[in-house]
N, C-alpha and C positions, 0 to 999 in steps of 0.2 A: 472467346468464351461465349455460351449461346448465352442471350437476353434473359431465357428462360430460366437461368439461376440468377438466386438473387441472396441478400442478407436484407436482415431489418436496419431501417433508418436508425434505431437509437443504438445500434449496435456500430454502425458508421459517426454518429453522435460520440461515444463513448471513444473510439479509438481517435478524434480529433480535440475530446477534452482531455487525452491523454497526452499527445503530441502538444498541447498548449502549456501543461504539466509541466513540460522538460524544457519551454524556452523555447520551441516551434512557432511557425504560424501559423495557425491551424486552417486561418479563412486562404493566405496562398494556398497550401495542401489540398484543399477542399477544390478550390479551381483549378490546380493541377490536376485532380483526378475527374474534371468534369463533372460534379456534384452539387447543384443548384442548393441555392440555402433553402429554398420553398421544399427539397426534396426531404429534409431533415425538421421543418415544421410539424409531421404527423407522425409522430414515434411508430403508429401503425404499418409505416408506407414499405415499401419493397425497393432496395436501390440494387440495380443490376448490378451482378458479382463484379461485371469488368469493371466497373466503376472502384468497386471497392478492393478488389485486385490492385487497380492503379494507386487507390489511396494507401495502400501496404508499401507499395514500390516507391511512390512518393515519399513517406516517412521515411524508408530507409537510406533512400540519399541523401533526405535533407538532415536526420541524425546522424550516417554513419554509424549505427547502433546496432548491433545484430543482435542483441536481447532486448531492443525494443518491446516483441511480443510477449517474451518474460517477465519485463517489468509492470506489461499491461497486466498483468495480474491484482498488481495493489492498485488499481483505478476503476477494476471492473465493479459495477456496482447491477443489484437487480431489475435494473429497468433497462439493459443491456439485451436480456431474454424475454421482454415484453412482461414480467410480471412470473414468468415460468417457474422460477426460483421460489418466488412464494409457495408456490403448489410443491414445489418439490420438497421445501422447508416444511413444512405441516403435513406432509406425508407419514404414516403410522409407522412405518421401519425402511429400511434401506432398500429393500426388494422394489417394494412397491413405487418408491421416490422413483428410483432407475428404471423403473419400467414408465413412468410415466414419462420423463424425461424423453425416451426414447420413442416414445406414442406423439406429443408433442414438438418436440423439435422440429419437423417438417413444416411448423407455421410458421416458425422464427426464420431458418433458413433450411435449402438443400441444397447447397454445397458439399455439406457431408451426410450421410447416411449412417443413424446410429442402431449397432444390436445389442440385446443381451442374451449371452446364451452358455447358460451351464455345462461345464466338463467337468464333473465330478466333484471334486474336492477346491475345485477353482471357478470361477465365473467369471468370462469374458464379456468387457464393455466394451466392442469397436468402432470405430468413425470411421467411416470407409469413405474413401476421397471420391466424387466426384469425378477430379481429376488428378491426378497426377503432378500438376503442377501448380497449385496454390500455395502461396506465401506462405513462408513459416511462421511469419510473424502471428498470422492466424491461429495455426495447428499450436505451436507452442502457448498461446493463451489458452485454446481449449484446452488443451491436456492438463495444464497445471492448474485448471482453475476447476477441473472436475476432481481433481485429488483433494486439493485442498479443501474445498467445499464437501465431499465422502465425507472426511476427516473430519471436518465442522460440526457433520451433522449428526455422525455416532457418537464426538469425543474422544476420539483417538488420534493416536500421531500419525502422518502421512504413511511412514515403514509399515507400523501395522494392518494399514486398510488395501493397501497394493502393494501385493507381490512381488511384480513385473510390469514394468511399462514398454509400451511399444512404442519406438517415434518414426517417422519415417526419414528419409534420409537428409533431407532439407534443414529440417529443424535441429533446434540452437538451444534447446532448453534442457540437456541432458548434465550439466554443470548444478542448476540446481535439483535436479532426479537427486542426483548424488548427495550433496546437500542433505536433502531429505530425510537420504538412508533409503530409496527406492531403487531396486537395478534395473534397468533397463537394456534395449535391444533393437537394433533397427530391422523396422518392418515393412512392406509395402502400405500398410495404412497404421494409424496409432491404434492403440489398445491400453487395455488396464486389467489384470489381472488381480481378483478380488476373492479373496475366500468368501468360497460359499454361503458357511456358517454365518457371514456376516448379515446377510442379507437379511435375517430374523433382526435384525439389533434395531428395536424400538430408538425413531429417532428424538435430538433434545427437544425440535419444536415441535412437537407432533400435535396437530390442533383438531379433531376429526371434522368438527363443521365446517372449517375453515378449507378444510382440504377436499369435501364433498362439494363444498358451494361454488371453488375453482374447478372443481373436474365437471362441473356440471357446464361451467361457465367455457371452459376451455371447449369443449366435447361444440358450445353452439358456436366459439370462433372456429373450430375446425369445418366445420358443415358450412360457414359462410366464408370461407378465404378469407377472412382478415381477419385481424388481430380488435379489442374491442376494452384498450384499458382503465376506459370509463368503469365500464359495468364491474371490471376486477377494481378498483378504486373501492366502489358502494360496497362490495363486501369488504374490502377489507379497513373501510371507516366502519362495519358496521359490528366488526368480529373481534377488535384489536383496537388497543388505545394510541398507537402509535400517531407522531406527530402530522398533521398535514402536509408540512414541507417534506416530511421523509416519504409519504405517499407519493406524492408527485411525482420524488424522484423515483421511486420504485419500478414505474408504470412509464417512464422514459420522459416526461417534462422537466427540460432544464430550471424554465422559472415555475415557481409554486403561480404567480398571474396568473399564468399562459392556461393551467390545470385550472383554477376556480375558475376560469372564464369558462374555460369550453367545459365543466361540471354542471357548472349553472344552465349555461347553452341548454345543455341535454336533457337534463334533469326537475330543475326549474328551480333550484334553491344553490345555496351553493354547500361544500361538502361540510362545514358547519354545521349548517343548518337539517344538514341530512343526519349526522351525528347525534344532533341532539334532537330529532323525532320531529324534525317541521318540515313536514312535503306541502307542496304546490295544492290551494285545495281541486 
């Protein structure tokens, strides 16, 4: 697989606190797939697909679990997408979430390729593979984690907000498709078939400041190749009352430490103190 694809560190992070979840080990798995623990230090960093390829292959031996990647669903948390999910949560209705989604994802990872694009009475979301042969264990996280999360974010049940789902042939997640009350279909890459109509539907967290000062914020990590989720941190200590430690995790640090140190590092006070209107003089 070339170098040049990659996923994010915290996204490697998350699929080995998931593996630790089940009774794995997460630090053999992590040296099976040739994944230095320094590489998973900067939630920001880039670990080469093959790496993370391996680490798929690895948990699947060492579980025997072929809905592994299904289960990763209840372990996915927002600092998995570098903070992206905030932006998409505070987005003014569903249109706009999914389009930015799909403007963004190219920082997180490109392995897949996401569109959206209107057929009338339906709207296509695709993830178009890279390659051909990437883990399901992968593809089935994405898929069911963007339904459910759709679902999340208008308040509706999964049936309602997709149509039709696409999975590709590999993938292991069509049990709970079903489940759902979603039908599905195998396709050369996944998909998600959405009424149109929905796309006006004003979402629950819709915050406009919050979702302008990400898109601003997102727009200068795109122009600099990396991810930057300090700066998404400052707003959103500065937009929302949510707890510290849930910050941290949001933005890909496992310990809340690890985040005030390198906060303070950057900034010169720590996110406290930023909170409560005390900057550096």
């Amino acid at each position: 697989m070339s170098p040049l694809l990659f996923a994010s560190s915290a996204f490697a992070s998350t699929i080995l606190l998931h593996a630790a979840r089940l009774g794995l080990c997460a630090a053999e798995l992590r040296l099976r797939a040739g994944i230095a623990e320094a590489q998973l230090a900067d939630h920001r960093a880039h670990i080469p697909a093959d790496q993370v390829e391996c680490l798929w292959s690895e948990c699947e031996r060492a579980s025997g679990n072929p809905q592994f990647g299904c289960e990763l669903l209840n372990s996915m948390a927002t600092h998995c997408l570098q903070g992206l999910n905030i932006l998409l949560d505070s987005a003014p209705d569903l249109g706009t979430s999914l389009a930015a989604f799909c403007q963004y994802l190219p920082t997180v990872t490109n392995c897949v390729q996401s569109r959206l694009e209107e057929e009338g009475e339906v709207t296509r979301l695709t993830l178009e593979l890279v390659r051909d042969d990437l883990h399901h264990f992968g593809l089935d996280a994405a898929v069911l984690t963007l339904i459910r999360n759709i679902a999340r974010r208008v308040g509706l049940p999964a049936a309602q907000v997709c149509r039709e789902a696409g999975v590709a042939a590999q993938q292991r997640c069509t049990s709970t498709l079903v489940e759902w009350g979603v039908p599905w279909r195998v396709a050369p890459s996944p998909f998600l078939l959405l009424p149109t109509a929905l796309l006006a539907t004003p979402l629950v967290g819709a915050n406009e400041f919050l979702y302008q000062s990400l898109r601003r914020q997102w727009g200068d990590t795109r122009k600099d190749g990396e991810g930057d989720g300090l700066s998404l941190a400052r707003i959103w200590l500065r937009s929302s009352d949510q707890p510290i430690e849930r910050i941290a995790e949001r933005i890909g640090y496992r310990q809340s430490g690890n985040f005030i140190r390198a906060f303070r590092k950057r900034f010169g006070v720590t996110p406290k103190q930023f909170r409560l209107g005390q900057y550096p003089a």
